[in-house]
N, C-alpha and C positions, 0 to 999 in steps of 0.2 A: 178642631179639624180644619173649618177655614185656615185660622195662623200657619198651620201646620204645609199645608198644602200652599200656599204663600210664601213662605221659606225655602221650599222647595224647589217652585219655581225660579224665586231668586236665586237659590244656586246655581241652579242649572243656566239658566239664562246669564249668568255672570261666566260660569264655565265656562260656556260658546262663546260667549262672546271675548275672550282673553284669546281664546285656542285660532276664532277665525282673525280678530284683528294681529294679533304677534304672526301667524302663518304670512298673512297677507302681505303683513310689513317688511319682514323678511324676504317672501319669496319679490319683492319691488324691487325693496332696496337693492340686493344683488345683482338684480335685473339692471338697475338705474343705475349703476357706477359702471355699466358695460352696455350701452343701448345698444351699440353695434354689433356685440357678440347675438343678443339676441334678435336683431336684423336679420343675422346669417339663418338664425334658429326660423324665423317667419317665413324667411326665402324658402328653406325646408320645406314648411308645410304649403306655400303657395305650388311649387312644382309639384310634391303628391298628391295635390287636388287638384292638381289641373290648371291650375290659374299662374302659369309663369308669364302674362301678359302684364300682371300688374306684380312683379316683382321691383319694379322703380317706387312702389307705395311701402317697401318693406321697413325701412326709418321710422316714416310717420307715424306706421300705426305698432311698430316698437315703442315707441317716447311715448303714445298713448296705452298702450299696454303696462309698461313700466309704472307710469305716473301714476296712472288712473288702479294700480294693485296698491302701490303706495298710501296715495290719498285714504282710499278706501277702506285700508287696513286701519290707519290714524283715526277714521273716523269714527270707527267701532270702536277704537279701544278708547277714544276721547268721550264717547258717547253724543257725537254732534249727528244731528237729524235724525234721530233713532228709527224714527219709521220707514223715511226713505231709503236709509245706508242699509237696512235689514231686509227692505226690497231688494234693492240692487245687489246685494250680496246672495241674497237666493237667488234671483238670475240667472246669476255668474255662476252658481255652483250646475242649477239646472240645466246651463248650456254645457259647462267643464265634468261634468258626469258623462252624460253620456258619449261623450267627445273621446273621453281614454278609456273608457272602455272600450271604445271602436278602436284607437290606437294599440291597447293590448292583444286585442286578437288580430288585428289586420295587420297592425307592425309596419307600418309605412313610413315615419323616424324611428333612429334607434333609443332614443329618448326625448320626453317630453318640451326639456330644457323650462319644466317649470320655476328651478331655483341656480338660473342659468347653469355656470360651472362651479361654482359652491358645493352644490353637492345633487349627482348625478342618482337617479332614480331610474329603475327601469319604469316601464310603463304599468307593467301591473301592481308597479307599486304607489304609483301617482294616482291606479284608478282607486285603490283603497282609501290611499291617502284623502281624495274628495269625496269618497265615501263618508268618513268621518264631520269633512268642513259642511258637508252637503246636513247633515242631521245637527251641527251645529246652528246653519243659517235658517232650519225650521226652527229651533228653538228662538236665535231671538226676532225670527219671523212673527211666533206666538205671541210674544212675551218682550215686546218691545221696550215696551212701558217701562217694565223691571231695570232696562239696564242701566248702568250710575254714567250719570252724563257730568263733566267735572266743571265744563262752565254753564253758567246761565243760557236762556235765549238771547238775551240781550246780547253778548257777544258770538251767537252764534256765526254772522252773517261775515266779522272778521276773521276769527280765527278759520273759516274752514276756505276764506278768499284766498288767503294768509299760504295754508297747507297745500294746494292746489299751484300758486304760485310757485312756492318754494319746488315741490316734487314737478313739474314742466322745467325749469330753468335747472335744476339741478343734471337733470335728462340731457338738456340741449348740451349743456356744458362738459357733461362727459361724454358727446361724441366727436368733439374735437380735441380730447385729452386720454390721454391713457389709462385704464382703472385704477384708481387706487389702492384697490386693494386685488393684486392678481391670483384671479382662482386655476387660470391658465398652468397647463402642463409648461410652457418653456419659462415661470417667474425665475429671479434673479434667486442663482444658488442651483437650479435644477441642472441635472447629469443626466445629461442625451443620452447617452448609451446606455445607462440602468434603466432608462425608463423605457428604453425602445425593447426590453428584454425583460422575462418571467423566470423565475426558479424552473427549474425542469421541472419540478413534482407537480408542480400548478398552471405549467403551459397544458395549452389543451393539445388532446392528440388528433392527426390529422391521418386519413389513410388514403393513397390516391388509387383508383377504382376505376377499372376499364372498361367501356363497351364495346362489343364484338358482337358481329352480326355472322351466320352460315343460317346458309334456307331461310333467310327470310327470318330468320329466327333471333332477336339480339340477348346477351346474354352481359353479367356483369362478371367480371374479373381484377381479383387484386394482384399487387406484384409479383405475389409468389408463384399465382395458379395461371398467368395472362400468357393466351396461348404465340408467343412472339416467333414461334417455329411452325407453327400450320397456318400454311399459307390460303388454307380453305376457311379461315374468317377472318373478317374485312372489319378494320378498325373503324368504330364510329363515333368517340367520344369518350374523354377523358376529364372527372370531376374529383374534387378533393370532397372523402365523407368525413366526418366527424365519428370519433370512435368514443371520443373520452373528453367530457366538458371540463374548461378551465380558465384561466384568466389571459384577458388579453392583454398584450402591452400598453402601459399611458399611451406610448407615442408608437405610432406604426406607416406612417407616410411621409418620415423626414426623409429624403434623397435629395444629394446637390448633382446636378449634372453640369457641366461647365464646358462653352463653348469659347470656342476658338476663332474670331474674327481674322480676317486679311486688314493689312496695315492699312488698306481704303475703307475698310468698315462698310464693303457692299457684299460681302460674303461668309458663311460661315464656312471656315475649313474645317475644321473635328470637330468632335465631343468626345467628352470622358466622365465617366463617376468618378467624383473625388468626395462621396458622403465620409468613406474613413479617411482619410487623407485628413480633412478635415476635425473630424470629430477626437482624431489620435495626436493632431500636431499640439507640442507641450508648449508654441509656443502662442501667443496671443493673435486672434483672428477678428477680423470685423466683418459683417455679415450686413448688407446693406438691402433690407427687404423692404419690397416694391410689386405687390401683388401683380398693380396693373402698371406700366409704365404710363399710357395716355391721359389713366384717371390722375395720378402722381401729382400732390402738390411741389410746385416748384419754387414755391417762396423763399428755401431755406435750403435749394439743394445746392448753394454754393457751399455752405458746410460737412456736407457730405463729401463734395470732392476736394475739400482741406483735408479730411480727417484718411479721405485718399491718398493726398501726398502726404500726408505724416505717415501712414503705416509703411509708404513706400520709402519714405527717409530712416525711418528706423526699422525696418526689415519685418516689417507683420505683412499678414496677407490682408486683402482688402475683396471680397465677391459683396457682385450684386445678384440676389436671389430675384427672379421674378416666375410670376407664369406667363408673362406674355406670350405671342406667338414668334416664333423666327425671324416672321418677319418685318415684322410691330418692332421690334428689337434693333433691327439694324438699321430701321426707317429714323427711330427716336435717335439712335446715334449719332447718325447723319445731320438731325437736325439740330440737337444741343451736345456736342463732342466732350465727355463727359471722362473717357478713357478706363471706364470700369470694368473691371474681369467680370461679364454675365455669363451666370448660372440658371438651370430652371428649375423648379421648385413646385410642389403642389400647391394650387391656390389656395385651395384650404388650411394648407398646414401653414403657407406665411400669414395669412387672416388669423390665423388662432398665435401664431406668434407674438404678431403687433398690431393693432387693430388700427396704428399711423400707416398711413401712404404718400412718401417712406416710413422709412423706421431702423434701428441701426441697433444691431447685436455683437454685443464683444465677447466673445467665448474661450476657452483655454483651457484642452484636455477633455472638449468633449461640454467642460461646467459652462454655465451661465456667470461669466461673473456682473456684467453692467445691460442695461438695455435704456435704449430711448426713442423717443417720439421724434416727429421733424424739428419740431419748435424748440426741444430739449436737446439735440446734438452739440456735443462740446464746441465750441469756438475754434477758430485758428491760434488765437491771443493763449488761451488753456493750452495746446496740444506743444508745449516747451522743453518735455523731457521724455522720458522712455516711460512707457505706459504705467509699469511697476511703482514708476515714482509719483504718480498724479494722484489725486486724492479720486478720480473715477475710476479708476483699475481698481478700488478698493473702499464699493460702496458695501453700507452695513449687510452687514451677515443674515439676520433676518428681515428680510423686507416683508414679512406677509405677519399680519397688516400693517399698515404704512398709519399705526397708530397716531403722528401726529395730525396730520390730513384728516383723518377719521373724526380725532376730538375736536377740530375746529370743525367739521360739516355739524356732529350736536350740539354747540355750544353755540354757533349760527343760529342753528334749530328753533334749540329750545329755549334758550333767552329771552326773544321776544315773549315766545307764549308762557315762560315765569312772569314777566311783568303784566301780561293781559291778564293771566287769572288773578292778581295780587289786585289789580283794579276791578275786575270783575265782582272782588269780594267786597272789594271798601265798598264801590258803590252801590254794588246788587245780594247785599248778601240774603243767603235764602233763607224762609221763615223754613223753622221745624215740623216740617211734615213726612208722612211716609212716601216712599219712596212713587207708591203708583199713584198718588194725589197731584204728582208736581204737574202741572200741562204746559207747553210753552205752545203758543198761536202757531208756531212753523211745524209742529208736528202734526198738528190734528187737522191738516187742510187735505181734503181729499184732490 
Protein backbone atom coordinates (compact mmCIF):
# COMPACT_ATOMS: atom_id res chain seq x y z
CA UNK A 1 0.00 0.00 0.00
CA UNK A 2 2.81 2.39 1.04
CA UNK A 3 4.65 1.49 -2.73
CA UNK A 4 1.50 2.07 -4.00
CA UNK A 5 0.58 5.36 -2.63
CA UNK A 6 4.45 6.53 -3.36
CA UNK A 7 4.01 5.87 -6.98
CA UNK A 8 1.29 7.84 -6.98
CA UNK A 9 2.54 10.59 -5.72
CA UNK A 10 5.31 10.40 -7.90
CA UNK A 11 3.10 10.73 -10.65
CA UNK A 12 1.36 13.21 -9.81
CA UNK A 13 3.88 15.45 -8.52
CA UNK A 14 6.05 14.77 -11.93
CA UNK A 15 2.52 15.81 -13.69
CA UNK A 16 2.59 19.20 -12.06
CA UNK A 17 5.48 19.76 -12.22
CA UNK A 18 5.96 19.29 -16.30
CA UNK A 19 2.44 21.22 -16.72
CA UNK A 20 3.52 24.35 -14.34
CA UNK A 21 7.37 24.51 -15.51
CA UNK A 22 6.47 24.01 -19.67
CA UNK A 23 3.34 26.80 -18.86
CA UNK A 24 5.75 28.99 -17.28
CA UNK A 25 8.53 28.68 -19.78
CA UNK A 26 6.39 29.37 -22.44
CA UNK A 27 4.21 31.94 -21.24
CA UNK A 28 8.16 33.90 -20.38
CA UNK A 29 9.60 33.17 -23.24
CA UNK A 30 7.00 34.82 -25.41
CA UNK A 31 6.86 37.52 -23.01
CA UNK A 32 10.94 37.92 -23.17
CA UNK A 33 11.32 38.20 -26.97
CA UNK A 34 8.84 41.23 -26.77
CA UNK A 35 9.36 42.99 -23.15
CA UNK A 36 8.05 46.00 -24.61
CA UNK A 37 4.84 44.62 -25.95
CA UNK A 38 4.31 43.69 -22.53
CA UNK A 39 5.29 47.21 -21.00
CA UNK A 40 2.17 48.31 -22.95
CA UNK A 41 0.29 45.36 -21.39
CA UNK A 42 1.56 46.65 -17.39
CA UNK A 43 0.83 50.23 -18.53
CA UNK A 44 -2.86 48.71 -18.93
CA UNK A 45 -3.17 47.36 -15.78
CA UNK A 46 -1.21 50.49 -13.84
CA UNK A 47 -4.14 53.05 -15.25
CA UNK A 48 -7.10 50.52 -14.32
CA UNK A 49 -5.86 50.46 -10.98
CA UNK A 50 -5.28 53.56 -10.53
CA UNK A 51 -1.57 53.90 -10.40
CA UNK A 52 -0.65 55.90 -13.73
CA UNK A 53 1.81 57.74 -11.52
CA UNK A 54 4.23 55.01 -11.81
CA UNK A 55 3.72 54.14 -15.41
CA UNK A 56 7.62 55.22 -16.13
CA UNK A 57 8.20 51.77 -13.71
CA UNK A 58 6.37 49.74 -16.67
CA UNK A 59 9.85 48.29 -18.49
CA UNK A 60 11.38 47.42 -15.22
CA UNK A 61 9.00 45.43 -13.77
CA UNK A 62 8.12 43.87 -17.59
CA UNK A 63 11.92 42.45 -17.74
CA UNK A 64 11.21 41.18 -14.14
CA UNK A 65 8.15 39.77 -14.99
CA UNK A 66 9.37 38.24 -18.04
CA UNK A 67 12.66 36.84 -16.65
CA UNK A 68 11.59 36.07 -13.32
CA UNK A 69 8.35 33.47 -15.42
CA UNK A 70 11.16 32.25 -17.42
CA UNK A 71 13.64 31.48 -14.61
CA UNK A 72 11.00 29.97 -12.72
CA UNK A 73 9.62 27.76 -15.10
CA UNK A 74 13.48 26.38 -15.98
CA UNK A 75 13.66 25.73 -12.60
CA UNK A 76 10.75 23.46 -12.09
CA UNK A 77 11.27 21.49 -14.81
CA UNK A 78 15.20 21.29 -14.14
CA UNK A 79 14.32 20.50 -10.63
CA UNK A 80 16.75 23.19 -9.01
CA UNK A 81 15.81 24.24 -5.39
CA UNK A 82 12.66 22.07 -5.17
CA UNK A 83 11.43 23.42 -2.15
CA UNK A 84 11.92 27.05 -2.74
CA UNK A 85 10.85 27.01 -6.55
CA UNK A 86 7.52 25.14 -5.14
CA UNK A 87 7.08 28.05 -2.68
CA UNK A 88 7.46 30.71 -4.98
CA UNK A 89 5.44 29.04 -7.55
CA UNK A 90 2.53 28.74 -5.19
CA UNK A 91 2.66 32.34 -4.51
CA UNK A 92 2.54 33.32 -7.76
CA UNK A 93 -0.38 31.06 -8.45
CA UNK A 94 -2.13 32.41 -4.99
CA UNK A 95 -1.66 36.05 -6.03
CA UNK A 96 -2.56 35.07 -10.08
CA UNK A 97 -5.88 33.25 -8.86
CA UNK A 98 -7.49 35.52 -7.45
CA UNK A 99 -6.29 38.40 -9.63
CA UNK A 100 -8.38 36.86 -12.91
CA UNK A 101 -10.93 36.15 -11.45
CA UNK A 102 -11.47 39.75 -10.52
CA UNK A 103 -10.27 40.52 -14.03
CA UNK A 104 -13.09 38.16 -15.41
CA UNK A 105 -15.85 39.59 -13.82
CA UNK A 106 -14.86 43.25 -13.56
CA UNK A 107 -13.14 43.12 -17.16
CA UNK A 108 -10.90 46.09 -16.72
CA UNK A 109 -8.37 44.73 -19.70
CA UNK A 110 -9.64 43.02 -22.61
CA UNK A 111 -7.06 40.34 -22.04
CA UNK A 112 -4.78 39.23 -19.52
CA UNK A 113 -1.82 39.28 -22.07
CA UNK A 114 -0.50 36.31 -20.06
CA UNK A 115 1.08 34.58 -23.10
CA UNK A 116 1.62 38.05 -24.58
CA UNK A 117 0.45 37.88 -28.37
CA UNK A 118 1.20 34.26 -29.11
CA UNK A 119 -1.87 33.45 -28.08
CA UNK A 120 -4.75 35.54 -26.85
CA UNK A 121 -7.04 34.18 -23.98
CA UNK A 122 -9.97 35.76 -22.72
CA UNK A 123 -10.00 36.26 -19.23
CA UNK A 124 -12.22 33.62 -18.01
CA UNK A 125 -10.15 31.63 -19.71
CA UNK A 126 -6.73 32.55 -18.00
CA UNK A 127 -8.88 32.36 -14.67
CA UNK A 128 -9.29 28.37 -15.38
CA UNK A 129 -6.41 28.24 -16.96
CA UNK A 130 -4.48 29.16 -13.15
CA UNK A 131 -7.15 27.10 -11.83
CA UNK A 132 -5.46 24.16 -12.99
CA UNK A 133 -1.43 25.64 -12.37
CA UNK A 134 -2.84 26.64 -9.04
CA UNK A 135 -3.58 22.71 -8.00
CA UNK A 136 -0.51 21.74 -9.74
CA UNK A 137 1.79 24.05 -7.46
CA UNK A 138 -0.13 22.40 -4.29
CA UNK A 139 1.04 19.26 -5.65
CA UNK A 140 4.52 19.87 -5.86
CA UNK A 141 4.13 22.19 -2.88
CA UNK A 142 3.36 18.54 -1.05
CA UNK A 143 5.43 16.63 -2.52
CA UNK A 144 8.56 18.42 -3.34
CA UNK A 145 10.94 15.88 -2.49
CA UNK A 146 9.38 13.63 -5.28
CA UNK A 147 10.38 15.77 -7.96
CA UNK A 148 13.55 14.51 -10.46
CA UNK A 149 16.01 17.30 -10.10
CA UNK A 150 18.72 16.52 -13.04
CA UNK A 151 21.76 18.04 -11.63
CA UNK A 152 23.33 17.56 -8.26
CA UNK A 153 23.55 20.14 -5.42
CA UNK A 154 26.70 20.62 -6.02
CA UNK A 155 26.04 22.49 -9.24
CA UNK A 156 23.06 23.84 -8.12
CA UNK A 157 24.38 27.25 -7.26
CA UNK A 158 25.87 27.67 -11.19
CA UNK A 159 23.38 26.54 -13.11
CA UNK A 160 20.41 28.46 -11.63
CA UNK A 161 23.27 31.86 -11.51
CA UNK A 162 23.64 30.74 -15.05
CA UNK A 163 19.57 30.68 -15.87
CA UNK A 164 18.83 33.96 -14.26
CA UNK A 165 21.67 35.60 -16.10
CA UNK A 166 20.84 34.40 -19.35
CA UNK A 167 16.74 35.16 -18.93
CA UNK A 168 17.74 39.18 -17.59
CA UNK A 169 20.12 39.82 -20.64
CA UNK A 170 18.02 38.06 -22.92
CA UNK A 171 15.10 40.60 -21.76
CA UNK A 172 17.23 43.65 -21.99
CA UNK A 173 18.35 42.84 -25.36
CA UNK A 174 15.16 42.47 -26.80
CA UNK A 175 14.03 45.79 -25.84
CA UNK A 176 16.13 47.44 -28.06
CA UNK A 177 15.66 44.85 -30.89
CA UNK A 178 12.60 43.82 -32.71
CA UNK A 179 10.96 40.21 -31.80
CA UNK A 180 12.01 37.54 -33.27
CA UNK A 181 9.56 35.86 -33.64
CA UNK A 182 6.35 38.39 -34.53
CA UNK A 183 3.20 37.31 -32.84
CA UNK A 184 1.94 40.94 -33.99
CA UNK A 185 -1.08 41.42 -36.41
CA UNK A 186 1.08 43.70 -38.88
CA UNK A 187 4.22 40.62 -39.27
CA UNK A 188 5.87 40.44 -42.69
CA UNK A 189 3.27 38.86 -45.28
CA UNK A 190 0.12 40.30 -43.40
CA UNK A 191 -2.85 41.94 -45.70
CA UNK A 192 -4.29 45.16 -43.88
CA UNK A 193 -7.47 45.05 -45.43
CA UNK A 194 -8.42 41.09 -44.70
CA UNK A 195 -7.63 41.64 -41.52
CA UNK A 196 -9.26 44.87 -40.86
CA UNK A 197 -12.51 42.90 -42.09
CA UNK A 198 -14.82 39.58 -41.03
CA UNK A 199 -16.96 37.38 -43.24
CA UNK A 200 -20.34 38.87 -42.96
CA UNK A 201 -21.84 35.60 -41.38
CA UNK A 202 -19.26 36.07 -38.40
CA UNK A 203 -19.30 40.05 -37.98
CA UNK A 204 -21.26 40.77 -35.15
CA UNK A 205 -24.38 42.55 -35.59
CA UNK A 206 -24.71 46.04 -34.24
CA UNK A 207 -28.25 47.91 -33.95
CA UNK A 208 -28.20 51.64 -33.29
CA UNK A 209 -30.91 52.51 -30.48
CA UNK A 210 -32.40 55.92 -29.64
CA UNK A 211 -33.36 57.67 -26.53
CA UNK A 212 -36.21 59.93 -26.42
CA UNK A 213 -37.63 61.63 -23.64
CA UNK A 214 -41.75 63.21 -23.46
CA UNK A 215 -43.10 64.00 -19.86
CA UNK A 216 -40.18 63.37 -18.34
CA UNK A 217 -40.55 60.07 -19.57
CA UNK A 218 -37.32 58.48 -21.72
CA UNK A 219 -38.02 55.73 -23.84
CA UNK A 220 -35.70 53.56 -26.21
CA UNK A 221 -36.19 53.59 -29.99
CA UNK A 222 -34.73 51.69 -32.93
CA UNK A 223 -34.48 53.03 -36.50
CA UNK A 224 -37.38 51.75 -37.70
CA UNK A 225 -39.96 52.88 -34.74
CA UNK A 226 -37.54 56.50 -33.77
CA UNK A 227 -40.16 58.85 -33.49
CA UNK A 228 -38.04 61.56 -36.00
CA UNK A 229 -41.60 63.40 -36.91
CA UNK A 230 -43.02 64.23 -33.21
CA UNK A 231 -41.60 66.92 -32.42
CA UNK A 232 -43.06 66.39 -28.76
CA UNK A 233 -39.98 64.13 -27.81
CA UNK A 234 -36.71 65.54 -27.14
CA UNK A 235 -33.65 63.42 -28.29
CA UNK A 236 -31.32 62.32 -25.59
CA UNK A 237 -28.88 59.78 -26.61
CA UNK A 238 -27.75 57.67 -29.18
CA UNK A 239 -25.94 54.08 -28.42
CA UNK A 240 -24.86 51.18 -30.69
CA UNK A 241 -26.60 47.71 -28.95
CA UNK A 242 -25.43 44.55 -29.80
CA UNK A 243 -27.89 42.15 -31.23
CA UNK A 244 -25.82 39.14 -32.46
CA UNK A 245 -22.35 38.19 -31.08
CA UNK A 246 -19.37 37.64 -33.43
CA UNK A 247 -15.93 38.14 -34.32
CA UNK A 248 -13.97 41.23 -34.32
CA UNK A 249 -11.56 42.23 -36.92
CA UNK A 250 -7.47 41.43 -36.07
CA UNK A 251 -6.96 45.07 -36.96
CA UNK A 252 -9.59 47.83 -36.13
CA UNK A 253 -7.62 51.19 -35.58
CA UNK A 254 -5.27 51.35 -38.61
CA UNK A 255 -6.26 55.09 -40.01
CA UNK A 256 -3.54 57.29 -41.78
CA UNK A 257 -4.56 60.91 -41.75
CA UNK A 258 -2.19 63.03 -43.60
CA UNK A 259 -1.45 66.59 -43.02
CA UNK A 260 -0.49 69.38 -45.09
CA UNK A 261 2.33 71.63 -43.81
CA UNK A 262 3.04 75.52 -45.50
CA UNK A 263 6.46 75.59 -47.15
CA UNK A 264 7.70 77.45 -43.62
CA UNK A 265 6.64 74.40 -41.70
CA UNK A 266 4.97 76.78 -39.02
CA UNK A 267 1.42 75.72 -40.04
CA UNK A 268 -0.73 73.07 -40.92
CA UNK A 269 -2.91 73.97 -43.96
CA UNK A 270 -5.30 70.61 -44.38
CA UNK A 271 -5.79 67.22 -43.59
CA UNK A 272 -7.07 64.21 -45.31
CA UNK A 273 -7.66 60.42 -44.91
CA UNK A 274 -5.72 58.58 -47.15
CA UNK A 275 -6.13 55.13 -45.09
CA UNK A 276 -7.30 53.62 -48.81
CA UNK A 277 -5.30 55.66 -50.85
CA UNK A 278 -2.82 53.92 -49.14
CA UNK A 279 -3.71 50.57 -48.35
CA UNK A 280 -5.13 50.12 -52.42
CA UNK A 281 -1.89 51.80 -54.19
CA UNK A 282 -0.46 48.66 -56.20
CA UNK A 283 2.39 50.43 -56.10
CA UNK A 284 5.31 50.17 -53.27
CA UNK A 285 4.89 52.61 -50.12
CA UNK A 286 7.06 53.18 -47.08
CA UNK A 287 5.51 53.96 -43.82
CA UNK A 288 7.85 55.63 -41.58
CA UNK A 289 6.49 55.07 -37.73
CA UNK A 290 7.45 57.12 -34.99
CA UNK A 291 4.82 56.82 -32.22
CA UNK A 292 6.41 59.76 -30.39
CA UNK A 293 8.57 62.22 -32.29
CA UNK A 294 10.48 63.67 -29.07
CA UNK A 295 10.88 60.16 -27.49
CA UNK A 296 12.35 59.15 -31.29
CA UNK A 297 15.87 57.88 -31.48
CA UNK A 298 17.74 59.92 -33.72
CA UNK A 299 20.94 57.92 -34.29
CA UNK A 300 20.08 56.37 -37.43
CA UNK A 301 17.45 58.95 -38.72
CA UNK A 302 19.80 60.04 -41.44
CA UNK A 303 18.66 56.80 -43.13
CA UNK A 304 15.32 57.15 -42.94
CA UNK A 305 15.60 60.34 -44.84
CA UNK A 306 17.80 58.42 -47.66
CA UNK A 307 15.41 55.95 -48.06
CA UNK A 308 13.14 59.34 -48.44
CA UNK A 309 14.95 60.53 -51.21
CA UNK A 310 15.11 57.15 -52.82
CA UNK A 311 11.31 56.62 -52.72
CA UNK A 312 11.21 60.24 -54.01
CA UNK A 313 13.83 59.38 -56.87
CA UNK A 314 12.02 56.45 -58.00
CA UNK A 315 8.35 57.48 -57.58
CA UNK A 316 7.05 55.39 -54.24
CA UNK A 317 5.36 57.31 -51.52
CA UNK A 318 7.17 57.91 -48.35
CA UNK A 319 4.66 59.05 -44.76
CA UNK A 320 5.73 59.50 -41.49
CA UNK A 321 3.04 58.03 -39.30
CA UNK A 322 3.09 59.49 -35.84
CA UNK A 323 0.65 60.20 -32.83
CA UNK A 324 2.33 63.21 -31.91
CA UNK A 325 0.42 66.26 -31.24
CA UNK A 326 0.18 69.15 -34.11
CA UNK A 327 2.05 70.75 -32.59
CA UNK A 328 4.98 68.64 -31.36
CA UNK A 329 5.06 68.04 -35.18
CA UNK A 330 5.78 71.27 -36.62
CA UNK A 331 8.03 72.31 -33.58
CA UNK A 332 10.39 68.82 -34.42
CA UNK A 333 10.25 69.99 -37.96
CA UNK A 334 11.42 73.13 -37.47
CA UNK A 335 14.07 71.82 -35.43
CA UNK A 336 15.60 68.92 -37.55
CA UNK A 337 14.13 69.65 -41.28
CA UNK A 338 13.49 66.28 -42.22
CA UNK A 339 10.94 67.01 -45.19
CA UNK A 340 8.57 64.01 -44.36
CA UNK A 341 4.95 63.78 -45.49
CA UNK A 342 3.44 63.48 -41.68
CA UNK A 343 0.58 61.47 -40.95
CA UNK A 344 -1.29 60.75 -37.70
CA UNK A 345 -1.87 57.56 -36.59
CA UNK A 346 -3.22 55.76 -33.26
CA UNK A 347 -0.59 55.42 -30.81
CA UNK A 348 -1.31 52.17 -30.10
CA UNK A 349 -1.71 50.74 -33.48
CA UNK A 350 2.15 52.17 -34.55
CA UNK A 351 3.36 50.45 -30.92
CA UNK A 352 1.84 47.14 -31.96
CA UNK A 353 3.25 47.79 -35.49
CA UNK A 354 7.03 48.27 -34.51
CA UNK A 355 7.94 48.32 -31.16
CA UNK A 356 11.31 50.61 -32.72
CA UNK A 357 11.06 54.42 -32.25
CA UNK A 358 11.23 54.83 -35.50
CA UNK A 359 10.66 52.07 -37.47
CA UNK A 360 10.08 51.70 -41.17
CA UNK A 361 7.14 49.70 -43.25
CA UNK A 362 7.31 48.77 -46.83
CA UNK A 363 3.88 47.83 -47.89
CA UNK A 364 2.22 47.22 -51.52
CA UNK A 365 -1.51 46.54 -52.00
CA UNK A 366 -2.43 46.83 -48.70
CA UNK A 367 0.48 43.46 -47.98
CA UNK A 368 3.26 43.66 -45.67
CA UNK A 369 6.01 42.93 -47.59
CA UNK A 370 9.47 44.15 -45.59
CA UNK A 371 9.68 45.82 -41.95
CA UNK A 372 12.42 47.28 -39.96
CA UNK A 373 13.84 48.62 -36.77
CA UNK A 374 16.12 52.00 -36.76
CA UNK A 375 19.36 50.12 -36.62
CA UNK A 376 18.08 47.62 -39.39
CA UNK A 377 16.88 50.43 -42.12
CA UNK A 378 18.46 49.82 -45.59
CA UNK A 379 21.54 52.05 -46.18
CA UNK A 380 21.79 54.63 -48.88
CA UNK A 381 24.84 52.44 -50.38
CA UNK A 382 21.70 49.35 -50.82
CA UNK A 383 18.97 51.74 -52.07
CA UNK A 384 20.61 51.48 -56.02
CA UNK A 385 17.74 50.18 -58.01
CA UNK A 386 14.02 49.98 -58.06
CA UNK A 387 12.74 48.32 -55.13
CA UNK A 388 11.55 45.18 -57.08
CA UNK A 389 15.03 44.61 -57.81
CA UNK A 390 16.77 44.67 -54.29
CA UNK A 391 16.88 41.66 -52.47
CA UNK A 392 14.62 43.74 -49.32
CA UNK A 393 11.50 44.13 -51.54
CA UNK A 394 11.66 40.31 -51.45
CA UNK A 395 12.44 39.04 -47.89
CA UNK A 396 11.29 35.19 -47.31
CA UNK A 397 7.79 34.40 -47.49
CA UNK A 398 7.47 32.93 -44.07
CA UNK A 399 9.02 34.87 -41.50
CA UNK A 400 7.16 33.44 -38.51
CA UNK A 401 9.42 31.99 -36.89
CA UNK A 402 12.45 33.41 -37.82
CA UNK A 403 13.66 29.85 -37.14
CA UNK A 404 17.39 30.69 -37.43
CA UNK A 405 17.44 33.35 -34.51
CA UNK A 406 15.39 30.84 -32.67
CA UNK A 407 17.99 27.85 -32.95
CA UNK A 408 21.01 29.97 -32.11
CA UNK A 409 19.06 31.59 -28.62
CA UNK A 410 18.82 27.23 -27.78
CA UNK A 411 21.91 26.24 -28.66
CA UNK A 412 23.29 29.40 -26.68
CA UNK A 413 21.15 27.97 -24.01
CA UNK A 414 21.58 24.90 -23.84
CA UNK A 415 25.24 24.13 -24.54
CA UNK A 416 26.55 25.35 -21.75
CA UNK A 417 24.15 23.36 -19.42
CA UNK A 418 25.13 19.88 -21.83
CA UNK A 419 28.46 20.47 -20.66
CA UNK A 420 27.76 21.17 -16.73
CA UNK A 421 25.65 18.26 -16.48
CA UNK A 422 28.22 15.98 -18.42
CA UNK A 423 30.78 17.37 -15.54
CA UNK A 424 28.26 17.14 -13.00
CA UNK A 425 28.12 13.41 -13.74
CA UNK A 426 31.96 12.64 -14.11
CA UNK A 427 32.39 14.28 -10.88
CA UNK A 428 29.27 13.86 -8.84
CA UNK A 429 27.63 10.98 -9.85
CA UNK A 430 24.89 10.03 -7.71
CA UNK A 431 24.74 6.74 -5.46
CA UNK A 432 21.43 4.67 -6.34
CA UNK A 433 18.87 5.51 -4.07
CA UNK A 434 15.24 6.38 -4.22
CA UNK A 435 14.24 9.14 -5.23
CA UNK A 436 12.81 10.71 -1.70
CA UNK A 437 16.30 9.54 0.19
CA UNK A 438 18.37 12.15 -1.96
CA UNK A 439 18.65 15.42 0.51
CA UNK A 440 20.89 18.26 -0.95
CA UNK A 441 21.88 20.87 2.36
CA UNK A 442 20.11 23.87 0.02
CA UNK A 443 16.82 22.31 0.19
CA UNK A 444 16.22 21.38 3.64
CA UNK A 445 17.25 24.93 5.23
CA UNK A 446 14.35 26.62 6.62
Amino acid sequence: MGKTKSLIEKILVEIARVLLGATFIFSGFVKSIDPLGTAYKVQDYLTSFGFSDLLYLSLPISIILCAGELCLGIFMLFGLYRKWTSRLLFLVMLFMTPLTLYLAIANPVKDCGCFGDALIITNWETFFKNIVLMACSVATLLWYERITNLFTGKFYWLVSLYIIICGIVFCIYNTSNEPMIDFRPYKIGADIPKLMTVEGDKAPVYENTFIYEKDGVKKEFTEDNYPWEDSTWVFVDRYNKIIKEGEEPVIHDFSINRLYLNRQKTKIEAEEDITNEVLTDTNYTFLMIAYSLPEMRINNLGNFEDVNNYAKDYGYKFYCLTSSPRDTILSQENKNITNFDYCLTDERTLKTITRSNPGLLLIKNGVIINKWGDKDVPEERMLNKPIEKLSVGHPEKDNFPNTRDVTKIILLFFVPLVIVKILDALLYHRKSVAPTEIKEPEENKN
